[in-house]
Each structure stands twice: as structure tokens, then as C-alpha cells.
PLY file of the C-alpha trace (Angstrom):
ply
format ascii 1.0
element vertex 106
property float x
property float y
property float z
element edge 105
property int vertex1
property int vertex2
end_header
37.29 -59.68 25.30
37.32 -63.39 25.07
36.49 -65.41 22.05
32.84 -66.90 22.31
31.84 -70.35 23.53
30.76 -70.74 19.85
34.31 -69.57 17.56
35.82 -72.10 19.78
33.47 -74.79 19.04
34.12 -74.02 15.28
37.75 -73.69 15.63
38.04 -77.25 17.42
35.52 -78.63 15.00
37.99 -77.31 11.89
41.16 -79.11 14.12
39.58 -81.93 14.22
39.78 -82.44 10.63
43.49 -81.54 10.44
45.93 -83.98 11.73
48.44 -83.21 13.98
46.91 -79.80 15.10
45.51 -79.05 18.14
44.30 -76.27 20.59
45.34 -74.95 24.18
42.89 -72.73 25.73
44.51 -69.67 26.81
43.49 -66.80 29.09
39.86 -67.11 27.34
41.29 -66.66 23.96
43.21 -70.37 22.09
46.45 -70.83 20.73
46.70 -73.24 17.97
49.57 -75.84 17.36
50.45 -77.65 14.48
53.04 -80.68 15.34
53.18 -79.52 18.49
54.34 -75.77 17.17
52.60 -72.45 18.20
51.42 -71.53 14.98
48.41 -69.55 14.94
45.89 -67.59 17.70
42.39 -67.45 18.18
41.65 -63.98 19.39
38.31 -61.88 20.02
36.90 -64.33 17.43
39.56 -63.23 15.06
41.51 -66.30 13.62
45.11 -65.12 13.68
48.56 -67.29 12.05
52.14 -66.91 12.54
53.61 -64.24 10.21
56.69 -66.40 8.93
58.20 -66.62 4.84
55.82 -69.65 4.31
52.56 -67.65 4.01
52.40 -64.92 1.44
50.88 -62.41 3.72
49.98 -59.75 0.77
47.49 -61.68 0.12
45.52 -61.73 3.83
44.61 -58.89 5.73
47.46 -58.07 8.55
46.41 -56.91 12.55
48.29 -57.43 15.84
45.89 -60.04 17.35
45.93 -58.13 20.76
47.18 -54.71 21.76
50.65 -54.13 21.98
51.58 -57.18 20.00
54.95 -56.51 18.89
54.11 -57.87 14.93
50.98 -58.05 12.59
49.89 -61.46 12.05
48.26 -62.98 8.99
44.26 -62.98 9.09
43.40 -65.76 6.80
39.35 -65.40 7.89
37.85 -65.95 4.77
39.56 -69.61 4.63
40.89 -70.74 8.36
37.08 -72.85 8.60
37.86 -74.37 5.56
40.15 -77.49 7.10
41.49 -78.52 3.77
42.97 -74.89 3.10
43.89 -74.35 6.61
45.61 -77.53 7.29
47.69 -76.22 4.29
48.99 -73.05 5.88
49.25 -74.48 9.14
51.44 -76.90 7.70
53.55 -74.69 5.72
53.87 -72.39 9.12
54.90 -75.12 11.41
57.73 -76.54 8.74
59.70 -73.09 9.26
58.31 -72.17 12.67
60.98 -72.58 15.39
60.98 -75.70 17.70
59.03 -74.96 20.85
61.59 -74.28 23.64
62.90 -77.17 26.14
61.08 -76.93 29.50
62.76 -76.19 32.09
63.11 -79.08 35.23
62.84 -78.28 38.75
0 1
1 2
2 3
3 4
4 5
5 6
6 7
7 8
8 9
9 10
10 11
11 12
12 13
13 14
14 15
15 16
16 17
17 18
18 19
19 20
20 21
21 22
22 23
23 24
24 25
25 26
26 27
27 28
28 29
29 30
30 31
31 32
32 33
33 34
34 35
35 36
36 37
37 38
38 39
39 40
40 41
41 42
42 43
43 44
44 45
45 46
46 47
47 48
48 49
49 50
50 51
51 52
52 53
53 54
54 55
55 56
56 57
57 58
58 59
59 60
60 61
61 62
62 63
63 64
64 65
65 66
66 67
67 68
68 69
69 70
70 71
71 72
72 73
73 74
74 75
75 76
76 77
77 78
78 79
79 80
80 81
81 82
82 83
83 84
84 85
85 86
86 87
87 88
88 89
89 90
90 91
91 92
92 93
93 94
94 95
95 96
96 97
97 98
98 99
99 100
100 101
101 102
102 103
103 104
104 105
């Protein structure tokens, strides 16, 4: 199931408060980017980050954000409209995320 017309309207709403980040829409669902880093998924209407050592994820809830994901990520929903709060963890995610991979030419 895709994520409505309306979650993404909120999401890029909540984006567009936070510099540097950014969505790509993907197969119906978004993936969110932070300084041009992956950091975080919208999926089903479910806002889903990263799981890295930068977010304390005892204190969220933790789901795969589609089946057969091969880790839980964090699901910060009670905060991840609140741009203030969420440009915190997005920034915190993307400062030990790994560098997106070199494209490949040709």
C-alpha cells in the first residue's frame, strides 16, 4: 500500500522547514535525505528513520518499514511533524550515516 496523497503533503510540508533535507518519491512510498544521505522512509503512512548509534532507539517504537526488511527502524511518529525535533534526528542520523555510494558512469 502506498502512502496517501495527503502524508506526503505533510511530510514535504515538515522538509520544507528543515534545511538541507529533502524527499525522492519512491515506488509510491518517499525516501527522505538529509545532506544528500538516505536517512529515513516514508512508508504506508508510517514515518520510518535510519536505525544508526545517533538515535536512542529505546525510546521509539521499532518495525521493519516493509516486509522482509532485513532491520527494524526507528518510528519517531509522535515527533517526525514536529520540524524542529525532526530536523534534530535527521541531523544526528546523517552525521554517522554512510556517504551515499559513487554512481557508476557508462
Amino acid at each position: 500500500m502506498a502512502s496517501s496523497a495527503e502524508t506526503l503533503a505533510k511530510l514535504e510540508a515538515v522538509l520544507a522547514q528543515i534545511p538541507l533535507s529533502r524527499y525522492r518519491k519512491m515506488f509510491g512510498e518517499a525516501g527522505v535525505y538529509f545532506n544528500d544521505k538516505m536517512v529515513a522512509s516514508l512508508c504506508d503512512d508510517r514515518f520510518f528513520l535510519k536505525p544508526t548509534q545517533a538515535v536512542d532507539g529505546s525510546a521509539y517504537e521499532m518495525a521493519p518499514p516493509y516486509p522482509g526488511a532485513k532491520e527494524q527502524w526507528v518510528l519517531p511518529e509522535a515527533i517526525w511533524t514536529d520540524s524542529e525535533q525532526l530536523g534534530g534526528l535527521l541531523d544526528a542520523t546523517a552525521a554517522v550515516a554512510p556517504a551515499p555510494k559513487p554512481k557508476k558512469k557508462g
